[in-house]
C-alpha positions, 0 to 999 in steps of 0.5 A: 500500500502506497502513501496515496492509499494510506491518506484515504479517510475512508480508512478502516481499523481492519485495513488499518491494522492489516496493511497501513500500520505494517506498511509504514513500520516495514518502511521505517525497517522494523522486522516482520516480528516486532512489526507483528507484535506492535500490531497485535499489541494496538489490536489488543489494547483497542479491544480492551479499551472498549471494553471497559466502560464509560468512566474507565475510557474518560479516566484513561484518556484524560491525561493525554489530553495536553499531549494529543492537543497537536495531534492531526489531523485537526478537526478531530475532537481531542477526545479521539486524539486521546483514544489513539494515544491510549491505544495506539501511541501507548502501545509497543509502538513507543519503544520502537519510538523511544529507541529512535527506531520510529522517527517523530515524523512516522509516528504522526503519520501513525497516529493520523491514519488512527484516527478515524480508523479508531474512531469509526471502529470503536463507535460501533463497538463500544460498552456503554456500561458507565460503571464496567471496570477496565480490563485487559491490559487497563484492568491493573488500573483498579490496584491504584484506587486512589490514583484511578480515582483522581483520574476520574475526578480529573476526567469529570472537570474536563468534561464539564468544566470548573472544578470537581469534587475527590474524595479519595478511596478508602484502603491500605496507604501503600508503605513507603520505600526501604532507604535505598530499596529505590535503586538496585545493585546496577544503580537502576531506579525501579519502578514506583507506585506511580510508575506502575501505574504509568505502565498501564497506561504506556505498554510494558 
């Protein structure tokens, strides 16, 4: 498939996933392995996040919202913007971005083409359940109630607008650290709480 073919707007989340997505990672020279695994990757992560319900979806794409904000093409809501980042941006994709292995320019025109493609697939398929947990590679999420629920809360007052009310979860507070437990022998930082949660988000 052609870069012409590749700009249609008419681009479905099948062809997106079967032929432009691997196209442009085989132009960028990732083997037919990594190149499965991204794409199997961004397959999964769009099943499971509709699956999820209403409030999860809104918890999950909040933080993205300023990251997205220049994402083309520019007529699309910043909502969509952050449902690509969510499933497609935040996939496996990011460590072949973050080993320079997909340049910045390859990636906007990764998450172009998603758009639409995500977008049109998801508004058929999505559960409308408000209230059904996360699941998949997001059902971690819920081992962070405090965390999950500011997300929530910080997805409420994008909405609406203004502010919104938190009133943290009951439950054990997390202990702290050992001095010291931060690091290993290697002096490699581990991850925290907060990272945990990050790789939620972001595919590990």
């Amino acid at each position: 498939m052609n870069a012409s073919d590749r700009d249609t707007p008419t681009l479905t989340w099948e062809v997106y996933l079967s032929e432009s997505l691997p196209s442009i990672l085989a132009e960028v020279g990732l083997d037919d392995a990594e190149t499965a695994a991204i794409v199997s990757d961004v397959e999964q992560r769009g099943r499971d996040y509709i699956s999820g319900g209403r409030a999860s979806r809104r918890a999950l794409r909040v933080p993205f919202f300023d990251d997205v904000a220049e994402f083309q093409p520019d007529e699309a809501p910043i909502g969509c913007k952050a449902d690509v980042a969510v499933v497609v941006r935040n996939s496996l994709l990011e460590h072949a971005h973050a080993r320079s292995l997909v340049s910045d320019a390859k990636l906007l025109e990764v998450t172009y083409l998603a758009t639409g493609a995500l977008n049109s697939w998801s508004s058929e398929h999505l559960n409308q359940d408000e209230n059904a947990a996360p699941v998949g590679n997001f059902a971690s999420v819920a081992n962070y109630p405090r965390a999950y629920a500011a997300l929530q809360a910080l997805a409420l007052a994008a909405q609406s607008g203004g502010r919104q009310a938190f009133h943290s979860p009951d439950g054990p507070v997390p202990e702290l650290p050992a001095p010291g437990a931060h690091e290993t022998s290697g002096g490699k930082v581990r991850r925290s709480a907060l990272a945990e949660l990050d790789g939620v988000l972001v595919g590990n």
